[in-house]
VMD Tcl script that draws the C-alpha trace (Angstrom):
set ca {
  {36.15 32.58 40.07}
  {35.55 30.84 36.98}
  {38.01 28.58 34.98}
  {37.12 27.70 31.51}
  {38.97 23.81 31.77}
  {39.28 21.61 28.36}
  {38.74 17.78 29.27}
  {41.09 15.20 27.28}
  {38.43 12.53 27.68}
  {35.51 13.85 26.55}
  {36.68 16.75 24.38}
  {34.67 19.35 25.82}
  {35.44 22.50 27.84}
  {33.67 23.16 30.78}
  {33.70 25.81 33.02}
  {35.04 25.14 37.23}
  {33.98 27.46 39.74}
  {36.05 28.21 42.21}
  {40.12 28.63 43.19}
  {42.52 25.83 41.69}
  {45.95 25.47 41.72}
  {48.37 22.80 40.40}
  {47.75 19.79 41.49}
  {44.31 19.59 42.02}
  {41.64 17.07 41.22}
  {38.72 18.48 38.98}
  {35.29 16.61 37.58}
  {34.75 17.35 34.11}
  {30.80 18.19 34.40}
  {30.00 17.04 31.07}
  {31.39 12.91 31.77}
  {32.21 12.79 35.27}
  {36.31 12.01 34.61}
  {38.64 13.13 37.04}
  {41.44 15.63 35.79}
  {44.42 16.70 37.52}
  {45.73 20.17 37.20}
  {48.92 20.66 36.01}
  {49.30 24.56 35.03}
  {47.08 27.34 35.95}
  {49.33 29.81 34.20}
  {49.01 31.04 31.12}
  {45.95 29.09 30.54}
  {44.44 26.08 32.43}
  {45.58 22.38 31.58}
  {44.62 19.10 32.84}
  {45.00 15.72 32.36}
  {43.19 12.62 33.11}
  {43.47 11.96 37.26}
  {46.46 9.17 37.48}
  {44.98 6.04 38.65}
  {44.11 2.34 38.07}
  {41.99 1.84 35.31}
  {39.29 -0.22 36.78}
  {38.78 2.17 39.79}
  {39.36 4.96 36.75}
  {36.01 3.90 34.85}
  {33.94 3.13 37.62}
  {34.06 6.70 39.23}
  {33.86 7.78 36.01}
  {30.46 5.89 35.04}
  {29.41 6.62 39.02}
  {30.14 9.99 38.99}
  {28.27 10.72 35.53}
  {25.10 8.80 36.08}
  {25.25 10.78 39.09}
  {25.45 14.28 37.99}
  {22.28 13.07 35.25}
  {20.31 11.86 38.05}
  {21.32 7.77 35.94}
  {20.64 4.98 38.24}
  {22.13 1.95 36.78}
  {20.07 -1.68 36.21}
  {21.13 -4.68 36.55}
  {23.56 -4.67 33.71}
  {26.05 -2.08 35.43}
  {28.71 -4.84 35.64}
  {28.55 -6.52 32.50}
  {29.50 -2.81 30.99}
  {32.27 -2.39 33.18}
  {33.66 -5.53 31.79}
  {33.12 -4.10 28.35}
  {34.57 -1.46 29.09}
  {38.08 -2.79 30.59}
  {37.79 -5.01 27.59}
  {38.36 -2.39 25.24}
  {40.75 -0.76 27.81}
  {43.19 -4.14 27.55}
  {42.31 -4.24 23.79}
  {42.72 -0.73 22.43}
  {43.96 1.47 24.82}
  {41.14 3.64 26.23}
  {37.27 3.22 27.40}
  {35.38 2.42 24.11}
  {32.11 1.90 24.40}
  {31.24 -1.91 24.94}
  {27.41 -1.22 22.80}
  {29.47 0.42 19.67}
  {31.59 -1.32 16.86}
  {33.64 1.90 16.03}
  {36.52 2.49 18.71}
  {36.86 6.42 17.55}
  {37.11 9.28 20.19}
  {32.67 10.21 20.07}
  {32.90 6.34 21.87}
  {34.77 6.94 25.02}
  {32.91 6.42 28.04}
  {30.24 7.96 28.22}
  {29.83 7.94 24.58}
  {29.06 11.53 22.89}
  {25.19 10.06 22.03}
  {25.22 9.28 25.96}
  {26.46 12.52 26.93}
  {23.70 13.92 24.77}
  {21.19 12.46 26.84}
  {20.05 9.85 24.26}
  {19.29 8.01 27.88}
  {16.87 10.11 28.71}
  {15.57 10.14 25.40}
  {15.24 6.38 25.09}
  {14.91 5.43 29.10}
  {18.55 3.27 28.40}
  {21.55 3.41 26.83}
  {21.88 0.99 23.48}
}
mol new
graphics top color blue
foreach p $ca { graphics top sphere $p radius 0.5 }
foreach p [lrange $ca 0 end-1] q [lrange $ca 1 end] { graphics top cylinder $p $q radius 0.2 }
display resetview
């Protein structure tokens, strides 16, 4: 069966196959967060998967490169600093390579999602 799911992180609906019920854990297939279900009935809703935030944003970034076919250099950790950086600072997962801390720049970033990696061979 097919559940049309809206994701709080990135924004985006995407579509689950498959049964789900409340309580269950869900990857958002456009940026690789974790979502719990909390209703199924009348309509689907989910919110980001409770958990630390470090272990949070590095399934997160895992799980996305992942589903791209991303293999991280050498740099991996210095973002995931950045990243809990602007998790202590403002709250959510702001990009570490952007200025503006806006909703487009949550981890992975919308230009990200939209495969600028692929286009450029990094991200900025």
């Amino acid at each position: 069966m097919k559940h049309k799911i809206f994701c709080e992180v990135c924004r985006v609906s995407f579509i689950h196959r498959g049964e789900l019920k409340a309580g269950a854990a869900v990857i958002c297939t456009v940026c690789g967060a974790r979502l719990e279900v909390l209703e199924v009935e009348p309509e689907i809703k989910a919110r980001r998967f409770p958990q630390e935030p470090e272990q949070e944003i590095r399934e997160r970034v895992d799980t996305f490169a992942r589903l791209r076919g991303y293999i991280f250099n050498a740099e991996k950790e210095n973002i995931i600093e950045g990243l809990m950086d602007k998790y202590k600072k403002f709250g959510d997962f702001y990009c570490p390579c952007r200025f503006d801390n806006i909703p487009e720049n949550i981890c992975p970033c919308l230009e990200t999602r939209m495969n600028q990696v692929k286009k450029e061979g990094q991200c900025l």
